[in-house]
LOMIFI-504735 format. One record per residue: residue number from 1; z negated, x negated, y negated of N, C-alpha, C in turn. Coordinates in steps of 0.02 Angstrom, whole numbers, m for minus. Atoms other than C-alpha are relative to their C-alpha. Example, Ala and Ser with C-alpha at 12.3 -4.5 7.8 and 13.67 -1.06 7.14 Angstrom:
BEGIN
PT  num     n_Z     n_X     n_Y    ca_Z    ca_X    ca_Y     c_Z     c_X     c_Y
PT    1       0     m45      59    m390    m615     225       0     m45     m60
PT    2       3      42      59    m357    m684      53     m37      39     m55
END
This chain:
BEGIN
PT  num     n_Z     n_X     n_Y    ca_Z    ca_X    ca_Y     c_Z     c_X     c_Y
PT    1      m8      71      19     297    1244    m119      70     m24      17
PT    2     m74      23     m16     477    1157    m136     m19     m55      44
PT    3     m10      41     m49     545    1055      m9      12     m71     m37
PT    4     m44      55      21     565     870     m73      27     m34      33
PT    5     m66      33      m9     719     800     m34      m4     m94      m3
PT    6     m20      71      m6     764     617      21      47     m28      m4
PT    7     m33      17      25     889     557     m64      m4     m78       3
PT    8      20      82      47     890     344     m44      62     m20     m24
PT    9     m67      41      35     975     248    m177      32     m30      13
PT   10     m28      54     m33    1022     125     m81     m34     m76     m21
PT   11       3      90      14     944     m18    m165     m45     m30      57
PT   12      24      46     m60     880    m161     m68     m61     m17      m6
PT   13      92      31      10     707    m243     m26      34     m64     m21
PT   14     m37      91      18     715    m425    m109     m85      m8      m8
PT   15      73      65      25     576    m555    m114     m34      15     m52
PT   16      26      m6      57     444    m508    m238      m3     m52     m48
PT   17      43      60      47     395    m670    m277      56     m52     m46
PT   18     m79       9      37     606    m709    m361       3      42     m63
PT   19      m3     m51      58     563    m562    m471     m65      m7     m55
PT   20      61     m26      16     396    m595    m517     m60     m75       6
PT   21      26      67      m3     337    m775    m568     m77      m2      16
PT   22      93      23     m24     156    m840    m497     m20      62      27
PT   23      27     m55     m47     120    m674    m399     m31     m36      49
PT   24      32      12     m56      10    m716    m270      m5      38      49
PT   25     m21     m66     m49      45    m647    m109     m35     m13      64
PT   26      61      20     m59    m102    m635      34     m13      52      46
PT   27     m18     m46     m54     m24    m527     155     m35     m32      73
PT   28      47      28     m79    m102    m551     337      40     m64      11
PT   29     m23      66      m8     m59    m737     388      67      29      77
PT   30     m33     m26     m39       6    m655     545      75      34       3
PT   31     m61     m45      41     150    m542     456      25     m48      m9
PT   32     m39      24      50     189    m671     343      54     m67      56
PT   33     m41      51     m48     239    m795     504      46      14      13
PT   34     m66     m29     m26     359    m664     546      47      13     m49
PT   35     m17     m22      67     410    m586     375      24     m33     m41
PT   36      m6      33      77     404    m729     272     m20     m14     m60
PT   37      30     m31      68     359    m628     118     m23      54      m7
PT   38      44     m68      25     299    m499      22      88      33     m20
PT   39     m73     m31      47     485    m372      m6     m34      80     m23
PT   40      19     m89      27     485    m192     m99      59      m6     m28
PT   41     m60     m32      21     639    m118    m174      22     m28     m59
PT   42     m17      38      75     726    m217    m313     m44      33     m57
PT   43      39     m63      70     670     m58    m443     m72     m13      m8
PT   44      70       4      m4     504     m85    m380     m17     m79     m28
PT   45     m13      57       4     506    m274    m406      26       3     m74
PT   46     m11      m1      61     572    m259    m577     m55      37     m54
PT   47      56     m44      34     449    m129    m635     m62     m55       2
PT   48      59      35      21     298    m246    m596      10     m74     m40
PT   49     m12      69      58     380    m403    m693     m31      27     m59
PT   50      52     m34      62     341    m284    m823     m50      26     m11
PT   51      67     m12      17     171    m243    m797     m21     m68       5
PT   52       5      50       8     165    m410    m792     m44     m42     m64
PT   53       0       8      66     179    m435    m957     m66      24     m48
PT   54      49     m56      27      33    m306    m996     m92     m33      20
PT   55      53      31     m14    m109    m422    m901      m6     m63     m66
PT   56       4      46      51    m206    m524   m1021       6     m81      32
PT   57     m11      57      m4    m158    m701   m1037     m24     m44      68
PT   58      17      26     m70    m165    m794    m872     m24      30      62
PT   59       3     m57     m58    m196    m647    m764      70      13      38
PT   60     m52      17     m42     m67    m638    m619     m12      68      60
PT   61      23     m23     m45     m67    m500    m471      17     m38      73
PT   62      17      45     m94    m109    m544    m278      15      89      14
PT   63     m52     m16     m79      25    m445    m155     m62       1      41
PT   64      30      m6     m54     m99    m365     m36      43      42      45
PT   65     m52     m12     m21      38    m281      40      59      44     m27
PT   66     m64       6      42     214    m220      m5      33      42      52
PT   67     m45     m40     m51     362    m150     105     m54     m25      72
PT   68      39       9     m61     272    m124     292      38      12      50
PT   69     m44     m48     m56     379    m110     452     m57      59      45
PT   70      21     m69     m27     337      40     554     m69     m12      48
PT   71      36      33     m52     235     m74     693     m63     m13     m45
PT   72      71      20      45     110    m130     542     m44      53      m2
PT   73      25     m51     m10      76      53     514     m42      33      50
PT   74      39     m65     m56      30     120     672     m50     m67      17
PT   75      56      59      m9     m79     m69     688     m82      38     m49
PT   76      67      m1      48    m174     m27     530     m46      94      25
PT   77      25     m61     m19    m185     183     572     m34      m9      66
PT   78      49      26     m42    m279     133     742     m44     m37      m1
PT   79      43      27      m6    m374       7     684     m45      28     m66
PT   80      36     m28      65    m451     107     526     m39      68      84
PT   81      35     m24     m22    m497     221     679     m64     m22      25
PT   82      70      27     m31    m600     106     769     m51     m34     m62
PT   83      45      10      35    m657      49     620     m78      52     m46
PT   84      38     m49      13    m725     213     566     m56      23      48
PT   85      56      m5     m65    m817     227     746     m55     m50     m18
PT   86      66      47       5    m928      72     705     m15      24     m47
PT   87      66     m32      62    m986     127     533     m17      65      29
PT   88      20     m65       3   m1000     301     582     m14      14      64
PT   89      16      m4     m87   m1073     286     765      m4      95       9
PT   90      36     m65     m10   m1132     481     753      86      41      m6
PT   91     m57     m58      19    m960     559     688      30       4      72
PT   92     m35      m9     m62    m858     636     838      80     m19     m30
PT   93     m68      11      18    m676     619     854      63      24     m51
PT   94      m3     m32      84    m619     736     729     m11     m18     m59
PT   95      30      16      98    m731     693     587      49     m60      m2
PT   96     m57      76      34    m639     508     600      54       3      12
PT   97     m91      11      30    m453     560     614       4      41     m51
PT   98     m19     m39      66    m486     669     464      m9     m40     m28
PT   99      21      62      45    m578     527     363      54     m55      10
PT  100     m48      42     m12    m430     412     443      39      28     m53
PT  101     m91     m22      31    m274     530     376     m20       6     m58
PT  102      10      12      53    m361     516     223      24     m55     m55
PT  103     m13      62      32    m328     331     191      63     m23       3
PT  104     m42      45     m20    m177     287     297      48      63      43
PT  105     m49     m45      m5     m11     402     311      30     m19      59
PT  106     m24     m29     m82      87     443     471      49     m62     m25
PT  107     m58      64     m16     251     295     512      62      51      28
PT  108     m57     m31     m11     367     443     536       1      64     m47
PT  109     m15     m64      22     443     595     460      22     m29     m74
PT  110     m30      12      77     473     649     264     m65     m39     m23
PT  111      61      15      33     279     609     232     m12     m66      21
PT  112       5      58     m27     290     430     307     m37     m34     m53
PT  113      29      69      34     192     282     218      77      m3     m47
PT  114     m49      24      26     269     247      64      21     m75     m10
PT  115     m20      50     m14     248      66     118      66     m24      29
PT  116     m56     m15     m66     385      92     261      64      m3     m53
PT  117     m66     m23      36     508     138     115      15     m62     m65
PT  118     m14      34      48     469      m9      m9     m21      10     m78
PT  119      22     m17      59     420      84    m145     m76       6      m9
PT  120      53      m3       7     240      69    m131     m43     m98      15
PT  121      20      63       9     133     m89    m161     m96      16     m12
PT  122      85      m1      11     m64    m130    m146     m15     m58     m22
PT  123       2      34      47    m123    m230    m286     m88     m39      18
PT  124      56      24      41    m278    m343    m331      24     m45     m63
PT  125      m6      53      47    m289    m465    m479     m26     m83       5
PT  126      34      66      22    m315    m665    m515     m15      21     m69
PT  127       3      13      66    m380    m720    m658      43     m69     m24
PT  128     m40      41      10    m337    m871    m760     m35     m89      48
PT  129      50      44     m31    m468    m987    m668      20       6      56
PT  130     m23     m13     m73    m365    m931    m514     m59      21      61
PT  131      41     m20     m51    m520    m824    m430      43      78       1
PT  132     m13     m62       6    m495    m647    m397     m24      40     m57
PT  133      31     m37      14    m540    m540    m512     m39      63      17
PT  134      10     m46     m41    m670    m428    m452      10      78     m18
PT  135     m30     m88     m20    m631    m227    m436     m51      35      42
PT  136      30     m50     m74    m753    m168    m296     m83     m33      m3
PT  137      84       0      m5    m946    m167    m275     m29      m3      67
PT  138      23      20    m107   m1039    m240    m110     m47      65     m13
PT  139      77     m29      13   m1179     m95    m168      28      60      30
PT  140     m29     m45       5   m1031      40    m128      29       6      68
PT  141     m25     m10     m79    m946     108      48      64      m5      m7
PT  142     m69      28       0    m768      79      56      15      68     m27
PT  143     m46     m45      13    m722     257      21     m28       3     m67
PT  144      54       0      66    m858     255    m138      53     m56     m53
PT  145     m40      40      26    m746     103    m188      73       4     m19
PT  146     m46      m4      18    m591     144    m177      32      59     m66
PT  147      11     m42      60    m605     293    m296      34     m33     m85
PT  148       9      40      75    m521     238    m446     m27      14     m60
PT  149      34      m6      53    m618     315    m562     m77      16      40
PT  150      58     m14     m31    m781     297    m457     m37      m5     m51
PT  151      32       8      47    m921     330    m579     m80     m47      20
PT  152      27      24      m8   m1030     227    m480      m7     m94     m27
PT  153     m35      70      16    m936      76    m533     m39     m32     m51
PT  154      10      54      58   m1025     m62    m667      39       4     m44
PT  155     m19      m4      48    m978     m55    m822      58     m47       7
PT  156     m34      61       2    m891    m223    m797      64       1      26
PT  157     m54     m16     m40    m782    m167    m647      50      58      m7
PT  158     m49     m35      27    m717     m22    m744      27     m35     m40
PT  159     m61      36      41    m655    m125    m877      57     m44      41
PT  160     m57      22     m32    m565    m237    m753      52      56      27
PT  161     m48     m28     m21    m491     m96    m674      48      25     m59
PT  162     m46     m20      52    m419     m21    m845      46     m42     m19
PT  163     m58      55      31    m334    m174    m880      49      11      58
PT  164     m56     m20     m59    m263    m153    m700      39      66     m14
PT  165     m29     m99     m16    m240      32    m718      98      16     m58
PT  166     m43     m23      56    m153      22    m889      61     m45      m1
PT  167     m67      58     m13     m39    m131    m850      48      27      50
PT  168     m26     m23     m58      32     m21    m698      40      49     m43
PT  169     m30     m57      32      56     132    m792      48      10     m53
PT  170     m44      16      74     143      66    m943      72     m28      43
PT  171     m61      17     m34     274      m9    m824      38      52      38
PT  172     m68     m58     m27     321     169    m758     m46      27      72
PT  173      17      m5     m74     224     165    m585     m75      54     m18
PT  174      51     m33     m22     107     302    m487     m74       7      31
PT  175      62       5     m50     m84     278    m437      m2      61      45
PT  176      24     m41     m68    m158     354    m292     m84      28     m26
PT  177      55     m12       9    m304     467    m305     m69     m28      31
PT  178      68      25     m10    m424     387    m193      21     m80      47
PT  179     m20     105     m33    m345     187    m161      24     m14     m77
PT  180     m19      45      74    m361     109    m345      38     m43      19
PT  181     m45      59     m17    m260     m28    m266      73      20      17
PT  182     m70     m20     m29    m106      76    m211      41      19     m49
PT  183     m51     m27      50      44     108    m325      57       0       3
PT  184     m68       1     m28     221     168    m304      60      40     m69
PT  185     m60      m1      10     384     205    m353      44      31      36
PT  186     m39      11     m35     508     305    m285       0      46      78
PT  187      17     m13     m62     416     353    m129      m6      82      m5
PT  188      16     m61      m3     404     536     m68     m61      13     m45
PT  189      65     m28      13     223     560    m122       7     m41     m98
PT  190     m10      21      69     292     469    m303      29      66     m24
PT  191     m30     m57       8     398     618    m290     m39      76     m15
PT  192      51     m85     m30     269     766    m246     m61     m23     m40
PT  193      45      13      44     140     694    m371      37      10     m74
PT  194     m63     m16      50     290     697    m512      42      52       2
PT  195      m8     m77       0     346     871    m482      84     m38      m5
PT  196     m85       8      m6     526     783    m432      25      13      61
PT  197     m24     m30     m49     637     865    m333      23     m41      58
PT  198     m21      46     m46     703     703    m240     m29     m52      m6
PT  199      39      94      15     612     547    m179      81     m55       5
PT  200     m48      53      25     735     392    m234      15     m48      66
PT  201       0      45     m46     674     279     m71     m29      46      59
PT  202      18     m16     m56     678     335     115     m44     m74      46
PT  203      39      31     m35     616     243     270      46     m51      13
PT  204     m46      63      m3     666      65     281     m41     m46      74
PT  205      44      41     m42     620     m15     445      35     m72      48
PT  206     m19      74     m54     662    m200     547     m28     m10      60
PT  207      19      21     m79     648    m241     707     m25     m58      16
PT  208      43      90       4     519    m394     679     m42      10      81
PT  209      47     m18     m79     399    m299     833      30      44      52
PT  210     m23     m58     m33     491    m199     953     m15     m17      56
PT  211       8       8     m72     456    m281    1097     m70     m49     m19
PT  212      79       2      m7     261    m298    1045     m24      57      37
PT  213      45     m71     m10     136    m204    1147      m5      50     m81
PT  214      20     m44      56     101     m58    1037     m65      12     m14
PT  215      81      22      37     m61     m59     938     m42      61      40
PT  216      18     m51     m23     m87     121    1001     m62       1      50
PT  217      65      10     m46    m176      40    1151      47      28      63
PT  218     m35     m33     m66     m39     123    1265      33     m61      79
PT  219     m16      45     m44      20     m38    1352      62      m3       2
PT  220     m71     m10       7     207      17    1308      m5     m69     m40
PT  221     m51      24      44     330     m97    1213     m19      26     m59
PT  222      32     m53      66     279     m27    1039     111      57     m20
PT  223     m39     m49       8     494      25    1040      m6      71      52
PT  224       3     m38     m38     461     123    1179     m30      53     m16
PT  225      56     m60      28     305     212    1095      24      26     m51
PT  226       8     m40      80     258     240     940      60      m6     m35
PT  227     m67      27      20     408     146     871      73      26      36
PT  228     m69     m27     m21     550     241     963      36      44     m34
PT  229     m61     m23      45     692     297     868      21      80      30
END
């Protein structure tokens, strides 16, 4: 298997919501105190204006998250553990960091989150009535759901997703095999799914948490931990 190469372009993260009229953006309230906004890589940010275009009339997407600093990462990868302990009281420690590294990628190396780098974005839809459009089934388990071609799905909730699916794809961008909501640009794993020799966007990270405990649970500084350079 070739090595892919990290090559970044250099372009910048910018404000989605400058590129990308009425986006709705419902990132954790918490983030956004610090953050601001929703950013991803100009390229990336330009590409969804134009899937934009591809939702029917008064359909809009909702920013569930976007560029992630490194501290978000290792928040969400710990807390998808403990979350996997309550549904799955019986699994040992194993079974749930395999079922974890399934959902939610490492905050270092070449294989990092392609959140970290900007080029990756997690989507839902409004409609024109400004609800969500729904995508997901209470009847289904989170991993049953995320499936984007789950065949368990309602007739109904596949058609919404195709309109999602096909409005993404026509603009250039990569789904994920098992997070219908994830789509990138750019990112290593945009790279190694596209048989391209170089990913476009490396690891982009800010120093919003460095002197947060670390999610880890260690009681460090999170620069000290997980977050140390």
């Amino acid at each position: 298997m070739k090595t892919i190469k990290i090559i970044d372009n250099g372009e910048k993260l910018v404000d989605i919501k400058k590129y990308c009229p009425g986006v709705e953006v419902a990132i954790e309230k918490g983030r956004l105190k610090i953050e601001k906004t929703a950013y991803v890589r100009e390229g990336v940010a330009k590409m969804l204006a134009k899937a934009q275009k591809h939702l029917p009339k008064g359909w809009n997407f909702v920013i569930r998250d976007a560029w992630r600093p490194k501290f978000e990462q290792v928040r969400i990868y710990y807390g998808f553990i403990e979350r996997f302990k309550r549904l799955h009281p019986k699994w040992g420690e194993q079974r749930v960091l395999e079922e974890v590294n399934k959902y939610v990628a490492d905050w270092d190396g070449a294989e990092a989150s392609g959140h970290l780098t900007g080029g990756a974005i997690d989507l839902r839809l409004v409609g024109k009535n400004g609800r969500w459009v729904p995508l997901r089934s209470k009847k289904l388990t989170y991993q049953e759901n995320a499936l984007p071609l789950c065949p368990k799905l309602p007739a109904y909730l596949k058609r919404n997703r195709e309109i999602f699916f096909t409005a993404m794809r026509q603009a250039g961008f990569t789904g994920c095999h098992n997070e219908f909501w994830h789509w990138s640009y750019g990112d290593y794993r945009w790279a190694k799914i596209n048989g391209r020799a170089c990913a476009l966007y490396g690891v982009i990270d800010k120093n919003f948490y460095d002197h947060e405990l670390c999610p880890c649970g260690s009681g460090k500084k999170f620069a000290e931990c997980c977050g140390a350079k």
